[in-house]
C-alpha positions in Angstrom: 64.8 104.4 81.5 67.0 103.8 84.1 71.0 104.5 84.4 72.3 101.0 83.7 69.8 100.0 81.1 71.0 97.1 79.0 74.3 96.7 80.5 75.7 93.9 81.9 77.2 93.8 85.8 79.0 90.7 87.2 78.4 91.0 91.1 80.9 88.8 93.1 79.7 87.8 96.8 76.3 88.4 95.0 74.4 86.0 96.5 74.2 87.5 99.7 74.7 90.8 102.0 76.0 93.9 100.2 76.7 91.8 96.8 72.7 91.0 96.8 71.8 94.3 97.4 74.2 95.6 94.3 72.5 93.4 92.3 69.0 94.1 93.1 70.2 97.9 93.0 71.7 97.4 89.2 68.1 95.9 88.0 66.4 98.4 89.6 68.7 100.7 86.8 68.0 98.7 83.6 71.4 96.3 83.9 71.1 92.2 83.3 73.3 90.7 86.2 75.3 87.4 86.7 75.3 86.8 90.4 78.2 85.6 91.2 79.2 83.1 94.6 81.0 80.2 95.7 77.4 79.5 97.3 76.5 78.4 94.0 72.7 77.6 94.8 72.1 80.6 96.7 73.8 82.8 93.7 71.2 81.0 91.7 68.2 81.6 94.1 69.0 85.3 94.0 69.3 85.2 89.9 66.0 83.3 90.1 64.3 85.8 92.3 65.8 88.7 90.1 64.1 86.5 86.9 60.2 86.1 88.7 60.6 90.4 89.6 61.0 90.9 85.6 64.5 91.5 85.7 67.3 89.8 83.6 70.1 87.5 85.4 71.9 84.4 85.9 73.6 83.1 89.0 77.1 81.3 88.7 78.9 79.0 91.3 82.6 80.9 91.1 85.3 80.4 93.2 87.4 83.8 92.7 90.7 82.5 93.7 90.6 80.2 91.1 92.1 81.4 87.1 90.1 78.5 85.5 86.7 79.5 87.3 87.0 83.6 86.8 88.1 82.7 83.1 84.7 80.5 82.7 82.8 83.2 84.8 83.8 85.6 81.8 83.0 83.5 79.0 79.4 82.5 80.6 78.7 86.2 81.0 79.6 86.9 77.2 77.9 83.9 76.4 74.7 84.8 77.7 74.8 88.3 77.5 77.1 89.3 74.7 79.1 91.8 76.6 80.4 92.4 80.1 80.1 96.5 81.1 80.6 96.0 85.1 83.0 94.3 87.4 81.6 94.8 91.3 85.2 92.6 92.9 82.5 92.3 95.7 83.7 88.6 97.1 86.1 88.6 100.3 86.4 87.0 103.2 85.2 88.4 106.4 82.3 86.5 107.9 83.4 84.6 111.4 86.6 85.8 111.8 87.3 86.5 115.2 89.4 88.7 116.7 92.9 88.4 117.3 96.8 89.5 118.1 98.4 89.6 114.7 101.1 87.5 116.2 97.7 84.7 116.7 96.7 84.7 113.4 97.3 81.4 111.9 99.6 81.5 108.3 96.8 79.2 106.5 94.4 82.4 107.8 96.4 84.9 106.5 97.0 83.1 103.1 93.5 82.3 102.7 92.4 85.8 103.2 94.9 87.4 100.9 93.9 84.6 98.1 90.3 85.9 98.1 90.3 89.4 98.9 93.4 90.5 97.2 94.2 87.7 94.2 90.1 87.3 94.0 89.6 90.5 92.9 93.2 90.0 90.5 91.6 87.4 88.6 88.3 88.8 88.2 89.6 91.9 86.5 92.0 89.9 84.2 89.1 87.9 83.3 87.0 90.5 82.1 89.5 92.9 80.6 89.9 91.5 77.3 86.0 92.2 76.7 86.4 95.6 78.4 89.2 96.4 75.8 87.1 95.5 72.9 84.1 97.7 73.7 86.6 100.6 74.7 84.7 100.8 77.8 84.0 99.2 81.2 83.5 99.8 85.0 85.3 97.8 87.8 84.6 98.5 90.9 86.5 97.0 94.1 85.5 97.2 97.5 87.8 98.3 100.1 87.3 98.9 103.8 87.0 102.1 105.8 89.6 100.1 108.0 92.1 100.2 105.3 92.5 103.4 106.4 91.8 103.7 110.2 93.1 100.6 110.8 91.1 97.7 113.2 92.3 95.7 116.3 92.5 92.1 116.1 91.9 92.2 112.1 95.1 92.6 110.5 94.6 90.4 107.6 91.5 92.0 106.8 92.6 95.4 106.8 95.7 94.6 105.1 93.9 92.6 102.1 91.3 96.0 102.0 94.4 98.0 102.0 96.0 96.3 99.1 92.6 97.0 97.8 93.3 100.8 97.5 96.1 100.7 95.7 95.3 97.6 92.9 93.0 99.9 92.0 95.0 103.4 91.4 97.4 100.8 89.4 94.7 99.0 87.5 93.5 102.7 86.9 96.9 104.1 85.6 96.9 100.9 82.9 93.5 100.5 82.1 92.6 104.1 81.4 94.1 104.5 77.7 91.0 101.7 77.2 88.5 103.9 78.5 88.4 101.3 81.6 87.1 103.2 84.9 88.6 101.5 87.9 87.6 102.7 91.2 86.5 101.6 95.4 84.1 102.1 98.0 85.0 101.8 101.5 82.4 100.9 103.4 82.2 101.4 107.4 81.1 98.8 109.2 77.6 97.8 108.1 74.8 95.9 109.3 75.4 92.6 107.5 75.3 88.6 107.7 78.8 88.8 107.8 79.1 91.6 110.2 76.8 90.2 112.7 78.9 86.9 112.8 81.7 89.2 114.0 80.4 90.6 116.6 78.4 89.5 119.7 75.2 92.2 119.3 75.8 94.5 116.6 73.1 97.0 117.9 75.6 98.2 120.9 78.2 99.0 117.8 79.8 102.7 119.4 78.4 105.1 116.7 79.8 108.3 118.6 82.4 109.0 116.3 80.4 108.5 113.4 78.7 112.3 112.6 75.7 111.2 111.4 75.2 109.0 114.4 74.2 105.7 113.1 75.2 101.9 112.0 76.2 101.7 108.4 72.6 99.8 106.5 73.7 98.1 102.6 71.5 100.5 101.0 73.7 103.7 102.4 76.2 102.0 99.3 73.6 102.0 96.6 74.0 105.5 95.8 77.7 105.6 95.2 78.2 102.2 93.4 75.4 103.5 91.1 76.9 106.6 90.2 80.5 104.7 89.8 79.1 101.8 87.9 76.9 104.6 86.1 78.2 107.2 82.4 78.0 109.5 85.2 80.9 109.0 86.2 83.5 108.7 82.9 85.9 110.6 83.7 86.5 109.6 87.1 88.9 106.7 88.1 91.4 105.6 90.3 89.6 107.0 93.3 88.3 105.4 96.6 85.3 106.6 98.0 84.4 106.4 101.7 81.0 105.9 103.0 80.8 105.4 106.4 78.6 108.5 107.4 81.7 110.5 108.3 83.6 108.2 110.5 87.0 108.6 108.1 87.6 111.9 106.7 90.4 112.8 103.9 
């Protein structure tokens, strides 16, 4: 039996990158997933290969900045599953972005990045709280950015939407925990993604001589800690960000 078995995990981003690789992870544990993605027929595709491998999902087109789609996001979940255990605010925008002077970045750019990263992850959580409250129990976990605390040239809205990140979740953890609610993040380094390799020319000359263990960042160096987050293993622990990035950022 694995760690997840019979619960249910939304996965935002899912169709792709690190959210496919959470929700591939969570099956491998027992969970039913709803893939999650504004790439509506990809988030199927990966629901569809998640249904031929024996595994339990569906795949929703959901635009996270919107109230209306988060609040049908919920209701599909329940409606299919009859219970929603997991929140992964996984969905943010990072892919192309080039880099820049702060004083460069277009308004519409820095609006657009704080709608999905920041308010994305806002509306997801209120969507699923009211379930989470029922059942006394739930897991929401948001993913930050090692640069939210290191900071990153030429990224400013990125690393500003990852640091507001950090501290939605101590707040959303101080409310939330009288429910039994565990609300934590993972802050990734910079890993060997779709979206990472659209931001940089050729990610295998990426300086890894200040990371310790003295490699890029792979997706499955994440599965580990979002399973024990997302996991009973990990009750009575919330409001907490956890950084993998093989020892780049220490605190």
């Amino acid at each position: 039996m694995g760690r997840l078995e019979d619960k249910v995990a939304i996965v935002t981003g899912g169709a792709r990158g690190l959210g496919r690789v959470f929700c591939l992870a969570m099956i491998k544990e027992g969970a039913k997933v709803v893939v999650v993605d504004i790439l509506g027929n990809e988030a199927q595709q990966t629901a569809e290969e998640i249904r031929t491998g024996g595994g339990s999902a569906i795949g929703i087109k959901v635009d996270v900045s919107s109230e209306e789609e988060t609040l049908r996001m919920a209701e599909e979940t329940i409606k299919q599953f009859g219970r929603i255990d997991i929140l992964i605010n996984n969905a943010a925008i990072f892919a192309g972005l080039g880099r820049k002077p702060f004083y460069e970045i277009p308004t519409e750019e820095w609006d657009r990045l704080m709608t999905v990263n920041l308010k994305g992850a806002f509306l997801c959580a209120k969507a699923v709280f009211p379930q989470m409250k029922e059942q006394m129990k739930g897991k929401i976990i948001n993913m930050a950015s090692e640069t939210a605390f290191t900071g990153s040239k030429g990224f400013i809205h990125y690393v500003t939407s990852k640091g507001g990140i950090l501290s939605f979740t101590r707040a959303l953890a101080a409310e939330l925990g009288q429910y039994g609610i565990c609300i934590n993040s993972i802050a990734p380094g910079f890993t060997d993604t779709e979206a990472a390799r659209t931001v940089t020319d050729d990610i295998t000359k990426y300086d890894t001589s200040l990371t310790p263990l003295g490699r890029l960042e792979q997706p499955n160096d994440l599965v580990g800690a979002l399973i024990f987050l997302v996991s009973d293993e990990s009750d009575f622990i919330t409001g907490q960000a956890l950084v993998v990035d093989g020892g780049r950022y220490m605190h």
